[in-house]
C-alpha positions as CSV (number, residue, x, y, z in Angstrom):
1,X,-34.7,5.2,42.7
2,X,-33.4,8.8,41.6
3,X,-34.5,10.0,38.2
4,X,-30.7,11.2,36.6
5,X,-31.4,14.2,34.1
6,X,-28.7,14.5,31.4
7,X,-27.5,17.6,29.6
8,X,-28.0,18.0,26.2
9,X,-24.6,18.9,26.2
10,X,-23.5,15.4,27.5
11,X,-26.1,13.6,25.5
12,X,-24.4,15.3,22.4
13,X,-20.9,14.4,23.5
14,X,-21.8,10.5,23.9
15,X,-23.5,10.4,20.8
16,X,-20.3,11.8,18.9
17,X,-18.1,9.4,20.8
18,X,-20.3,6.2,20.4
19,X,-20.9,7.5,16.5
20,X,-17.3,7.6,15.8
21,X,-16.7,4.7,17.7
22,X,-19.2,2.7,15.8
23,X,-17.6,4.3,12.1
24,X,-14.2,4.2,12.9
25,X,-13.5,1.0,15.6
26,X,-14.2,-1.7,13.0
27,X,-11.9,-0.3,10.6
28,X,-9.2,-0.2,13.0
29,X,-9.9,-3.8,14.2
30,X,-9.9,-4.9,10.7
31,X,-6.2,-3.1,10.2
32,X,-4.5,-3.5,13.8
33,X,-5.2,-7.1,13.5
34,X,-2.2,-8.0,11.3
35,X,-4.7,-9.3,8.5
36,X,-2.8,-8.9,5.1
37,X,-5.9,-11.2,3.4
38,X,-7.6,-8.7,1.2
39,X,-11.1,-8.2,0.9
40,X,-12.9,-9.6,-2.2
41,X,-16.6,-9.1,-2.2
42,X,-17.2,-6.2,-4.4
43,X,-19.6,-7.4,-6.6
44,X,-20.6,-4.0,-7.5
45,X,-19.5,-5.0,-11.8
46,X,-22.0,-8.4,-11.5
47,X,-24.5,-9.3,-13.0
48,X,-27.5,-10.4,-10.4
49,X,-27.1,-14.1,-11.9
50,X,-22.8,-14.1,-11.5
51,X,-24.0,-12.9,-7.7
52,X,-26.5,-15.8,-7.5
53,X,-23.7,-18.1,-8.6
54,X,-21.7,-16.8,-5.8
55,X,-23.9,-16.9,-3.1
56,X,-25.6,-20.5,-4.1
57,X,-21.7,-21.7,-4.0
58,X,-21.3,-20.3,-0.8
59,X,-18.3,-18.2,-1.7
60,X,-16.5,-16.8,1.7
61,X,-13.3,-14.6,1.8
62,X,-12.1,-17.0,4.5
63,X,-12.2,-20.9,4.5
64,X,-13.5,-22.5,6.9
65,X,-11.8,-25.9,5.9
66,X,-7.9,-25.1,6.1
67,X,-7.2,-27.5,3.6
68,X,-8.9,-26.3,1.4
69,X,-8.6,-22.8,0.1
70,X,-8.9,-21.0,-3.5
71,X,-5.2,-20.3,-3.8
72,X,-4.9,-24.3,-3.8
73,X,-8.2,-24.8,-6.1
74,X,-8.0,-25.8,-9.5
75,X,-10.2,-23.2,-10.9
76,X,-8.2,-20.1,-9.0
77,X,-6.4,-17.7,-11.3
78,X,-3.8,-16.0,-8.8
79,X,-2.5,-12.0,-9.0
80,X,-0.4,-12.3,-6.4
81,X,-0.8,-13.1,-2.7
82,X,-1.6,-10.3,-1.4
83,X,-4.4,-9.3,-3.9
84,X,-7.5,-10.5,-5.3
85,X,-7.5,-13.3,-8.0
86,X,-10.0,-14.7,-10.3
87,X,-11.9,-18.1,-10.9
88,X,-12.4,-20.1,-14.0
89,X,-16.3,-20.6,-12.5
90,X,-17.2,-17.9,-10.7
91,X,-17.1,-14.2,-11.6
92,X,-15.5,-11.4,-9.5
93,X,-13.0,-10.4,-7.0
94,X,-11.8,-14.1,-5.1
95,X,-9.3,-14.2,-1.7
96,X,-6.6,-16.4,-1.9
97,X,-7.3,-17.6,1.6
98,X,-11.1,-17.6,0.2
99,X,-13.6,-21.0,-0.4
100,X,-17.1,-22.4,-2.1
101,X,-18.7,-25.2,-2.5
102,X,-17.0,-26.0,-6.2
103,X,-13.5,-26.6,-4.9
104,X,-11.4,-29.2,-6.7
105,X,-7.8,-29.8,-5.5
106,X,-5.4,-28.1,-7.9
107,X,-4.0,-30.7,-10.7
108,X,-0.2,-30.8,-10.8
């Protein structure tokens, strides 16, 4: 088997390519997909025991029952569809299209 030398050049080349492709493809994904669902997991303004609540409920930005979302929970607190909302339970940033453990089926 042939040893293949590579340039420092080339090695230098990849590395930018496979750098920027690792920065910059996931954002585009996330974009180009057509997903209007924004993102709500900045915790950054918690407290460590708000977080705990969060993760112990199991809080997703996505459901992964279709039935049952946050916009159509009884403890949501909506600010429009296309934005983050809020939670009579849990603190922070919550997805409409969003779940955890504590939903309750929104009283009429």
């Amino acid at each position: 088997m042939a040893d293949k030398l590579i340039s420092r050049r080339d090695l230098l080349k990849k590395s930018a390519f496979w750098g920027i492709a690792v920065v910059v493809g996931p954002a585009l994904l996330n974009g180009g997909c057509g997903s209007d669902a924004p993102v709500c997991t900045d915790t950054a303004g918690l407290s460590q025991p708000e977080i705990a609540m969060r993760t112990a409920n199991a809080y997703v930005d996505r459901t992964p029952e279709p039935a049952k979302t946050c916009a159509n929970c009884n403890f949501f607190e909506s600010r429009g569809e296309s934005a983050c909302g809020g939670c009579k339970v849990l603190k922070g940033p919550i997805a409409p299209a969003g779940y955890c453990r504590l939903w309750a089926a929104k009283i009429a």
